[in-house]
C-alpha positions as CSV (number, residue, x, y, z in Angstrom):
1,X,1.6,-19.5,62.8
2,X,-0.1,-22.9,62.9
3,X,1.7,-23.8,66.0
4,X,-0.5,-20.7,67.5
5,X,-3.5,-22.0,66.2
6,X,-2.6,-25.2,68.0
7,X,-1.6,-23.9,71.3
8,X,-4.9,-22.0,71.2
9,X,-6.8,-25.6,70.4
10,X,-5.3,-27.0,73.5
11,X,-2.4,-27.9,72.5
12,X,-2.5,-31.6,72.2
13,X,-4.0,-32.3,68.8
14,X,-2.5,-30.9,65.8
15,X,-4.6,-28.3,63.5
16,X,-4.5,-30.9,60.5
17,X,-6.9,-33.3,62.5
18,X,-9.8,-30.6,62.3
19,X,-9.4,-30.7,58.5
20,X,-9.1,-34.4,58.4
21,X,-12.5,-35.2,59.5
22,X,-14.5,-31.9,57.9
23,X,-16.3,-33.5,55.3
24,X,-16.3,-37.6,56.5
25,X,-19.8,-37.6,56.4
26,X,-19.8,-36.8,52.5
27,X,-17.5,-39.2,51.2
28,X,-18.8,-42.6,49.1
29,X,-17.9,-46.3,50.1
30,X,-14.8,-46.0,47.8
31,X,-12.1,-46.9,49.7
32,X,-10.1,-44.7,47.7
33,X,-12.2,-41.9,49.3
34,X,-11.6,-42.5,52.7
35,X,-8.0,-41.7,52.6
36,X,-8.2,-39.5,55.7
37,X,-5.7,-36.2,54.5
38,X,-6.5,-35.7,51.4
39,X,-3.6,-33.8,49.7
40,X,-3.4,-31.9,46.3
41,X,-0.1,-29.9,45.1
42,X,0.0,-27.7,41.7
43,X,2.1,-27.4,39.1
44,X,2.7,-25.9,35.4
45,X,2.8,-28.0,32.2
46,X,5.7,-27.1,30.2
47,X,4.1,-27.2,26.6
48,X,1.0,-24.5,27.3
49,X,2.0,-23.6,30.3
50,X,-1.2,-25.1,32.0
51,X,-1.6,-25.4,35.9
52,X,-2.2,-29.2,36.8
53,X,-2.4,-31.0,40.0
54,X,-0.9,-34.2,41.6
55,X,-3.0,-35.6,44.6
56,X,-3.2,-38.6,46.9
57,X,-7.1,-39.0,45.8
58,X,-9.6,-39.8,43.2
59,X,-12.8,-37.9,42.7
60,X,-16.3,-39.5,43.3
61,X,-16.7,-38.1,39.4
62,X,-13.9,-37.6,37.3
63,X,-15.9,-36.2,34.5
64,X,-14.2,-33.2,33.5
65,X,-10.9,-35.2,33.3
66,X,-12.2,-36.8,29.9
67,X,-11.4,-36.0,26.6
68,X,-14.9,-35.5,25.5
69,X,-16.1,-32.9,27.9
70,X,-18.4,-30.4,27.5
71,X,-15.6,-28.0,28.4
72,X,-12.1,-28.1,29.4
73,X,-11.4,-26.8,32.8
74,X,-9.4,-24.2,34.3
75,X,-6.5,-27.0,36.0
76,X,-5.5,-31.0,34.6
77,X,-6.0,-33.5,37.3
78,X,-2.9,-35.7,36.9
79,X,-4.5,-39.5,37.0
80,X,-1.3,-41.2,35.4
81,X,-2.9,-45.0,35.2
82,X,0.2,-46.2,33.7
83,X,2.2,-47.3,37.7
84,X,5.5,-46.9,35.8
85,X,4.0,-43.7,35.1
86,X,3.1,-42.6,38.7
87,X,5.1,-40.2,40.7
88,X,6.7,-40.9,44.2
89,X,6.4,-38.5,46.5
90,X,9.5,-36.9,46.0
91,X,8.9,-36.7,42.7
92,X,6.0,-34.4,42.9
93,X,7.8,-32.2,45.3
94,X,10.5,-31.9,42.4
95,X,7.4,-31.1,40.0
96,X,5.9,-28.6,42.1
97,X,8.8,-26.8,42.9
98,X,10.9,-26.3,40.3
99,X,11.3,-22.3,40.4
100,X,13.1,-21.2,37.3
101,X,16.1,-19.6,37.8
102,X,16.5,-22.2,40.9
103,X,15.7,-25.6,39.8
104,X,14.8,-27.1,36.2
105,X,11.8,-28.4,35.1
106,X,11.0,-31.6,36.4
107,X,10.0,-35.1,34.2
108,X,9.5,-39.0,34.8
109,X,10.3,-40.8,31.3
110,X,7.6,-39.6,28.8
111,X,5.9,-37.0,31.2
112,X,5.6,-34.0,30.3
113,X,8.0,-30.9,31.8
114,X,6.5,-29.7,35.2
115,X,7.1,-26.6,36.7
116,X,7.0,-24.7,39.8
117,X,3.0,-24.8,40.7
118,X,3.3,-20.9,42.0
119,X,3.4,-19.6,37.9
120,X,0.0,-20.2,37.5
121,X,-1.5,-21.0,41.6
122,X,0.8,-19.3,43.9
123,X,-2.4,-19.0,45.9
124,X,-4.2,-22.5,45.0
125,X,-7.1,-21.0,47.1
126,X,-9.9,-21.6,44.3
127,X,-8.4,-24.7,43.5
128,X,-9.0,-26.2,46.9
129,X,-12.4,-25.0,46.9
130,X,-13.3,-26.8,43.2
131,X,-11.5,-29.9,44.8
132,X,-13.8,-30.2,48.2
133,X,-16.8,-30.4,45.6
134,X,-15.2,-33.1,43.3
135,X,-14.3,-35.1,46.3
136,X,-17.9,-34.9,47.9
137,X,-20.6,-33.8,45.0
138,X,-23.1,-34.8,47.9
139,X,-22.1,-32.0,50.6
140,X,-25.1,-30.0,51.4
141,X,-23.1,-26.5,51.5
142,X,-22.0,-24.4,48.7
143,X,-19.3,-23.5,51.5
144,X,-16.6,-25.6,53.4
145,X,-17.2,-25.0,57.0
146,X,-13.7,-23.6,57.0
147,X,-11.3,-22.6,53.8
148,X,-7.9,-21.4,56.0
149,X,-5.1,-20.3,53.3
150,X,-1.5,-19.9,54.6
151,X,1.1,-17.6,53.4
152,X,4.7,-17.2,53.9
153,X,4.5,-13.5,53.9
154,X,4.2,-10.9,51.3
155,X,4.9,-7.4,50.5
156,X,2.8,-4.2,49.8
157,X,2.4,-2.4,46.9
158,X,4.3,0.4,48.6
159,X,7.6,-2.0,50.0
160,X,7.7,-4.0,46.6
161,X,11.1,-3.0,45.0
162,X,10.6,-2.2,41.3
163,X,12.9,-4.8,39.8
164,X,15.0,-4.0,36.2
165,X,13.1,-6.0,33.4
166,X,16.4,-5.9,31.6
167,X,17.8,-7.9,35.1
168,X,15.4,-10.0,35.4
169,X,15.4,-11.4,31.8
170,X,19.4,-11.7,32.3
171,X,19.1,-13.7,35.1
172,X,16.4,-16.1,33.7
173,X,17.5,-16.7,30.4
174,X,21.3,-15.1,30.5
175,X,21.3,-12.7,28.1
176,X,20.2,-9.1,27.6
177,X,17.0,-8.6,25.2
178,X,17.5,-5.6,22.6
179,X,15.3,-2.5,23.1
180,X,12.8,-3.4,20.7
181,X,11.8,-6.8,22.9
182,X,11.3,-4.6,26.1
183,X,8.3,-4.0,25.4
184,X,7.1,-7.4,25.2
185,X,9.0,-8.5,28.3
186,X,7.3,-5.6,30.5
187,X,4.1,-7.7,29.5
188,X,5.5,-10.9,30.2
189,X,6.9,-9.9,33.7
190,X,3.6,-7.9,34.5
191,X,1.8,-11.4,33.3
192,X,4.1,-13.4,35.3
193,X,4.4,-11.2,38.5
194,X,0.5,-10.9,38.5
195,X,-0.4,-14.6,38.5
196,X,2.6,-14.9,41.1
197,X,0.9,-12.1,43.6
198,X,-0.9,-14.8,46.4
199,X,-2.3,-11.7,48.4
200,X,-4.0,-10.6,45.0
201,X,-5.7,-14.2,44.3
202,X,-6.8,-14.1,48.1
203,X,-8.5,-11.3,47.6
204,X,-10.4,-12.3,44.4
205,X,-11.1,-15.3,45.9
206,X,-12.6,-13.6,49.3
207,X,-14.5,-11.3,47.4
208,X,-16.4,-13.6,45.5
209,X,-17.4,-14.9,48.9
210,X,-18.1,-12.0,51.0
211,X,-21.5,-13.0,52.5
212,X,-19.7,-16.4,53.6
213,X,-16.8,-14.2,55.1
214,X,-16.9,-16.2,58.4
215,X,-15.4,-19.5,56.4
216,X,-12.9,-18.2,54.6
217,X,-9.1,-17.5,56.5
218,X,-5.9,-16.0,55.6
219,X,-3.0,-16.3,57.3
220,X,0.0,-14.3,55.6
221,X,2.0,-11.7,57.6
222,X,3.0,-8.5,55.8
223,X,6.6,-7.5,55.4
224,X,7.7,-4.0,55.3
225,X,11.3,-5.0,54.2
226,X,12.2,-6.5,50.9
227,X,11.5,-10.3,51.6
228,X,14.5,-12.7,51.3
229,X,15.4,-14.5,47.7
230,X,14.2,-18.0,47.7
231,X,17.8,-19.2,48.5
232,X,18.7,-16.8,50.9
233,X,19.5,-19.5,53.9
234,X,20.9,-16.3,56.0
235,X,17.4,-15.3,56.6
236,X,16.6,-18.3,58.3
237,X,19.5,-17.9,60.7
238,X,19.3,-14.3,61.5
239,X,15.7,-14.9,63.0
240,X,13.8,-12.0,60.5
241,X,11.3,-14.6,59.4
242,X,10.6,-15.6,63.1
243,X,10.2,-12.5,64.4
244,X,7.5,-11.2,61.2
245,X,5.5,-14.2,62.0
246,X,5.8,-13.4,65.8
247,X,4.7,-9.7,65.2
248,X,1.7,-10.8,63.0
249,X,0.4,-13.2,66.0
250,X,0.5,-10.5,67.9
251,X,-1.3,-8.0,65.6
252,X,-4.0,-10.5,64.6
253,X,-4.9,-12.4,68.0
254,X,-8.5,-11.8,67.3
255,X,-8.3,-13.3,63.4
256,X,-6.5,-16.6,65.4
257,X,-9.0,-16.6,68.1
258,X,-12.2,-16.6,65.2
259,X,-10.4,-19.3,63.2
260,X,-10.0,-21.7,66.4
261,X,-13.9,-20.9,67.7
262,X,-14.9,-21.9,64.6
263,X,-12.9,-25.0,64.2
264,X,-14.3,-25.8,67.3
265,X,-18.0,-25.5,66.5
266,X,-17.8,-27.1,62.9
267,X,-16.6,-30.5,64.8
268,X,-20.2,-30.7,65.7
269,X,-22.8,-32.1,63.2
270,X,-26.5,-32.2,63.4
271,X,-27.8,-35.7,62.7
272,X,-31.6,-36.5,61.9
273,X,-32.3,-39.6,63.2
274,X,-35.9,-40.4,61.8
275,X,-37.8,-38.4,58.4
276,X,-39.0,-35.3,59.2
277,X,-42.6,-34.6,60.1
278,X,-44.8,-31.7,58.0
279,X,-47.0,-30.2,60.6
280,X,-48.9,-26.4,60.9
281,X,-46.4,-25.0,62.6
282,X,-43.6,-26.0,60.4
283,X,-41.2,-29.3,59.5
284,X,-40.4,-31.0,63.0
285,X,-37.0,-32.9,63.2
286,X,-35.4,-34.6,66.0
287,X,-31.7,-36.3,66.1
288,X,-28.3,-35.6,67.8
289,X,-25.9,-33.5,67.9
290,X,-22.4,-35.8,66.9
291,X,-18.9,-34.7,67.3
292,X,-16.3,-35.4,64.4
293,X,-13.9,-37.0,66.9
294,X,-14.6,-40.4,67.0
295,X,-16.0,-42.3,69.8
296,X,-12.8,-44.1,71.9
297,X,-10.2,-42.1,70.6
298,X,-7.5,-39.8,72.5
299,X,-8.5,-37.0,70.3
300,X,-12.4,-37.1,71.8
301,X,-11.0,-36.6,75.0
302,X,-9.0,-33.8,74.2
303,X,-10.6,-32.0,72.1
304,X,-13.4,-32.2,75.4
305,X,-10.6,-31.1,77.4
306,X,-9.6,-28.1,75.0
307,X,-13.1,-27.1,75.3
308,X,-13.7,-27.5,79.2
309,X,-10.5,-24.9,79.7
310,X,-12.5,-22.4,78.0
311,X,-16.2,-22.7,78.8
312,X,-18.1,-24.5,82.0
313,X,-21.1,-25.0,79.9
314,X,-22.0,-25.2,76.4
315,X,-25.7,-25.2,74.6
316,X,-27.0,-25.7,71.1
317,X,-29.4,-23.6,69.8
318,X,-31.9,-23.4,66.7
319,X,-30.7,-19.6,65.5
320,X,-34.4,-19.0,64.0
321,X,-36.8,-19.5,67.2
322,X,-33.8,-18.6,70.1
323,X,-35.2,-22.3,71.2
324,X,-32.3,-24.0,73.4
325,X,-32.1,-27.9,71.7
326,X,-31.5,-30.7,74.4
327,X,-30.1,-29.8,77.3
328,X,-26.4,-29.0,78.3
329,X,-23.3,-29.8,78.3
330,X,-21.8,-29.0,81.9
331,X,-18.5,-30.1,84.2
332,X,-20.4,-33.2,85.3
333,X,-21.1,-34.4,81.4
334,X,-18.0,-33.0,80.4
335,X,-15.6,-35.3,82.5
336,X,-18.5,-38.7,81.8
337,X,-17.5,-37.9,77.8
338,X,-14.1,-38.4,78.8
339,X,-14.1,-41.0,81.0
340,X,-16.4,-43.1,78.9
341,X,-14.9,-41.8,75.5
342,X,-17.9,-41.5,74.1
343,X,-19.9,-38.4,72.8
344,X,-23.8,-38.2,72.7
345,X,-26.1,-35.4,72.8
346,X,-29.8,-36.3,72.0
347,X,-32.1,-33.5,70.6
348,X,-35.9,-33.9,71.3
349,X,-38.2,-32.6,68.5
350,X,-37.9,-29.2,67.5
351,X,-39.7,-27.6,65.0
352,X,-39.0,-25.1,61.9
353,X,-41.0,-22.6,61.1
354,X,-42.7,-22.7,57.7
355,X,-41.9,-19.2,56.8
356,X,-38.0,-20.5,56.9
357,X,-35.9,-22.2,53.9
358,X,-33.2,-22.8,56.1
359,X,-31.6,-23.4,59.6
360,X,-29.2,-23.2,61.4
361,X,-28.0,-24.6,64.9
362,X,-25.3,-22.7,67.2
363,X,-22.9,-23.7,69.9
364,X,-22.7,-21.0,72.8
365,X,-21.8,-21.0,76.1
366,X,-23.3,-20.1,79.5
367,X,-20.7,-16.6,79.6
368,X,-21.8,-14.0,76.8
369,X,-19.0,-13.1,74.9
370,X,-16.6,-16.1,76.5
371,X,-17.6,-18.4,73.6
372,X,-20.0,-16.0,71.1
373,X,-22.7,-17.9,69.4
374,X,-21.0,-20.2,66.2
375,X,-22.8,-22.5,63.9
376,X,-21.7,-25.9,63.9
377,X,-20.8,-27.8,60.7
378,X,-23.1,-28.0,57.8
379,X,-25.0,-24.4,58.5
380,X,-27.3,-23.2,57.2
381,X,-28.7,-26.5,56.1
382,X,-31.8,-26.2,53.5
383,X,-34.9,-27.9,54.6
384,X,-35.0,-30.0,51.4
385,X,-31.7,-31.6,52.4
386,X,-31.9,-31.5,55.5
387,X,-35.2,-33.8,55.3
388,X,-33.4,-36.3,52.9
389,X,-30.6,-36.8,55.4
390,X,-33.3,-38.2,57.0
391,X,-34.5,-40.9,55.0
C-alpha cells in the first residue's frame, strides 16, 4: 500500500520523508530533538498489564513521566537511564512482539516482562497523536497536518469466525477450564479481543476528530475470508495477502489520491517575516511561502518534479478574502527551483479581516479539479500565534 502512495508521489522519494520533516519547525535546540524519524513502538508490562512505549526520542517535557504527577497517564514512557539498562534495537522488537501463544515475554536483567504491544495498542493511533504534542508543546495546531494509520487487514463483524473459548484457553494456557470458569473467561476473551480490534480503536479515534476528518488516514484493507494465523508462512506464498492489498488500491484510489494531495500541500509552510501590523481593515502580514524540502537537496528537486507531472501552475491563496498571495509558480519557475535547488516564494502584504480568528492559506492549481484547493501545513493558524511567529 505504501509503495502506492509512493508511486503516486513520484516515485522517487519514499513516503517516510514527508513525515520526517512535518513538525521541524517545532522542535527545541536539543539535539536529542532533532533526530530526524522519530520512532515509538508499544508494548504491555507484565505485572498490571500496562501499555508502555520504547522510542528513539526524548520529550521537550517529560513531566508526566515523574513519580509525583498530578496524575498517572494512560501509557509509561520507557526512559531506562541506567545504559546497561537500555534496550538494542532488537531487543525492543522482542518486547513489542512477543504474542502469547507465539513468543514469551520478553526481559533484559531486572526489567520488567514485556509483552506483545497489540494487548493493549493494537491500533497505537491515540498514542501517536499524545506523542507529536510531547515532542513539540510549541505546535500551533491541535491537529498534525496528517495522522496516516496502516493496517495489515481486518475482518468484519460478519466474516469474524466465532472462536471456542474452551479452545482458545487450551491453546494459551494448555488446559481446559471447568464450567464454572467459563464464565469468567468469556469476559476475559471479550476484554482481550476488544482491546485487540484495530478497526474499532480507528474508529473511536476518527470520531473524536470528525471536523478535522481531512488529517486523519486509514489504510487497512478488509478481508472477507478468515485472515491467516500469525505463523501461517503459506499465506505469504500463495499470494492471498498480495492480491487483498491489490484489490483495496483498487477500491480506494480516491482515499490514496487525498492522502498524497495533502502530503503534498502540508510540505509548504507560511513564514512571517516581520511582526504583524494592526490596521482598520484587519492584521496585515507579509512573509514566504517555504517548502519542507531543504534548499540543495535531491529531494527539493523531486519533490518539484513530482509536482510539475501533475499541475503546470500552482497559486497560494488566503481562503477568507479569495485574494491570490504572490504570484505563481509556473514551468519557467518550476525548472529555475530545480536548477538552482533552491525554493523561494515571497508574499507581499496581505491583510486579515478583523471579523476573522483565523486563516488559512491554500495551494491550488491553474486546472479546477486537477489539483482541488488544499491548505498547506500549519492551517488554520490563529491570529494570536500566528503574530508571535512573528516576533
Amino acid at each position: 500500500m505504501l509503495a502506492a502512495v509512493e508511486k503516486a508521489l513520484g516515485g522517487r522519494i519514499p513516503v517516510q520523508r514527508f513525515f520526517d520533516l512535518i513538525g521541524a519547525d517545532f522542535a527545541e535546540n536539543d539535539n536529542d530533538l532533532c533526530i530526524k524519524n522519530k520512532v515509538f513502538v508499544t508494548s504491555t508490562k507484565d505485572g498490571e498489564q500496562r501499555p508502555t512505549i520504547f522510542t528513539n526520542y526524548i520529550r521537550a517535557n517529560d513531566s508526566d513521566s515523574h513519580t509525583d504527577a498530578p496524575f498517572r497517564p494512560l501509557y509509561d514512557f520507557e526512559t531506562l537511564h541506567d545504559k546497561e539498562m537500555q534496550f538494542k534495537v532488537w531487543e525492543v522488537a522482542r518486547a513489542t512482539s512477543a504474542a502469547p501463544t507465539y513468543f514469551r515475554s520478553f526481559s533484559k536483567g531486572s526489567s520488567e516482562q514485556y509483552w506483545d504491544g497489540g494487548l493493549c495498542y493494537n491500533n497505537p493511533a491515540s498514542v501517536a497523536r499524545d506523542e507529536i504534542f510531547k515532542i513539540w508543546p510549541k505546535m500551533m495546531t491541535e491537529h498534525p497536518d496528517v495522522l496516516l494509520s496502516i493496517g495489515s487487514g481486518y475482518q468484519s463483524t460478519d466474516t469474524k469466525q466465532s472462536q471456542d473459548t474452551t479452545g482458545w484457553w487450551e491453546r494459551i494456557t494448555g488446559w481446559v477450564p471447568t464450567p464454572g470458569g467459563m464464565k469468567m473467561l468469556e469476559t476475559l476473551k471479550r476484554t482481550l479481543l476488544k482491546n485487540m480490534d484495530s478497526e474499532e480503536a480507528w474508529r473511536k479515534e476518527a470520531y473524536r476528530y470528525q471536523q478535522y476528518q481531512a488529517r486523519y488516514f486509514r489504510m487497512s484493507p478488509e478481508c472477507k475470508v478468515s485472515l491467516p494465523e500469525l505463523d501461517d508462512l503459506k499465506a505469504f506464498d500463495s499470494g492471498m495477502l498480495e492480491s487483498l492489498a491489490e484489490e483495496w488500491l483498487k477500491e480506494s484510489h480516491v482515499l490514496v489520491e487525498t492522502l498524497v494531495r495533502r502530503l503534498f500541500a502540508t510540505s509548504f509552510y507560511f513564514k512571517s517575516e516581520q511582526k504583524a501590523e494592526n490596521t482598520d481593515r484587519g492584521r496585515e502580514f507579509s512573509g514566504q511561502i517555504g517548502c519542507r524540502f531543504l534548499d540543495g537537496s535531491d529531494d527539493l528537486v523531486n519533490f518539484l518534479e513530482a509536482l510539475q507531472t501533475r499541475v503546470k501552475v500552482l497559486r497560494f491563496r488566503l481562503e477568507e478574502t479569495q485574494e491570490y498571495l504572490g504570484g505563481f509558480i509556473d514551468e519557467a519557475l518550476f525548472d529555475t527551483m530545480k536548477k538552482e535547488k533552491v525554493f523561494r516564494f515571497d508574499i507581499d502584504v496581505f491583510t486579515v479581516p478583523k471579523e476573522f480568528r483565523t486563516f488559512t492559506i491554500v495551494l491550488e492549481s491553474d486546472i479546477r479539479g486537477k489539483f482541488p484547493k488544499t491548505p498547506i501545513s500549519g492551517c488554520p493558524w490563529k491570529l494570536q500565534e500566528a503574530a508571535a511567529m512573528s516576533l
